[in-house]
C-alpha positions as CSV (number, residue, x, y, z in Angstrom):
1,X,23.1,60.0,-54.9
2,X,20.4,58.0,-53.6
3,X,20.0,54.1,-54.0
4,X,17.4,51.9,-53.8
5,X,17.8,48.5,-53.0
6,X,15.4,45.2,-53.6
7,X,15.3,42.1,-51.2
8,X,17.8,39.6,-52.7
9,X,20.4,42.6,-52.0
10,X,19.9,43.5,-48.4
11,X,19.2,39.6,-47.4
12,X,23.0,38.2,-49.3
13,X,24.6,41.3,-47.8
14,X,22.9,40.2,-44.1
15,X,23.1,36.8,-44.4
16,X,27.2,37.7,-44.4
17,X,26.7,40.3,-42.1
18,X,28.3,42.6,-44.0
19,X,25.7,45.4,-44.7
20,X,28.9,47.7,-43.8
21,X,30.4,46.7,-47.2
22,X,27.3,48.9,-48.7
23,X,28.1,52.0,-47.1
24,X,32.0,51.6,-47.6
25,X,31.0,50.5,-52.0
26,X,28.4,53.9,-51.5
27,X,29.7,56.2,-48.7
28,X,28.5,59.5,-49.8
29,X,24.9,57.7,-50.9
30,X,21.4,57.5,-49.1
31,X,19.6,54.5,-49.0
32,X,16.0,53.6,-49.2
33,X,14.3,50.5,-48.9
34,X,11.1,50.2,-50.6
35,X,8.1,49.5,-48.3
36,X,7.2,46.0,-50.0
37,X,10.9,45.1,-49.8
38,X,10.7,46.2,-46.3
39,X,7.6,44.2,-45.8
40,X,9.3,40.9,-47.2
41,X,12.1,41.5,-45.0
42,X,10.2,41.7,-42.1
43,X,7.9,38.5,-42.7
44,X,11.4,37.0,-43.6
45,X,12.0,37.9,-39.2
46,X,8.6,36.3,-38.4
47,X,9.7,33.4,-39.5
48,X,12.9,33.3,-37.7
49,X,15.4,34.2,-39.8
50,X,18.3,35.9,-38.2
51,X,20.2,37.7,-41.0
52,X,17.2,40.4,-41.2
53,X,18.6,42.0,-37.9
């Protein structure tokens, strides 16, 4: 199974720091992030924002 997830998932899930809870909800699951959400993440760390790490 493969999942795809959009920018208001991976940034709730970071901003708890619990991206972990992902792969233990989906454990046998690949991920993919989508360029443009990978895009917004990464202006999102321009700015300063921590939880993107």
């Amino acid at each position: 199974m493969s999942l795809v997830f959009d920018t208001d998932v991976l940034s709730t899930f970071g901003k708890i720091k619990r991206l972990d809870l992902l792969r233990g909800l989906f454990p046998n699951a690949r991920f993919f992030i989508p360029p443009s959400v990978y895009n917004d993440l990464f202006k999102a760390r321009e700015r300063g924002y921590e939880f993107v790490d």
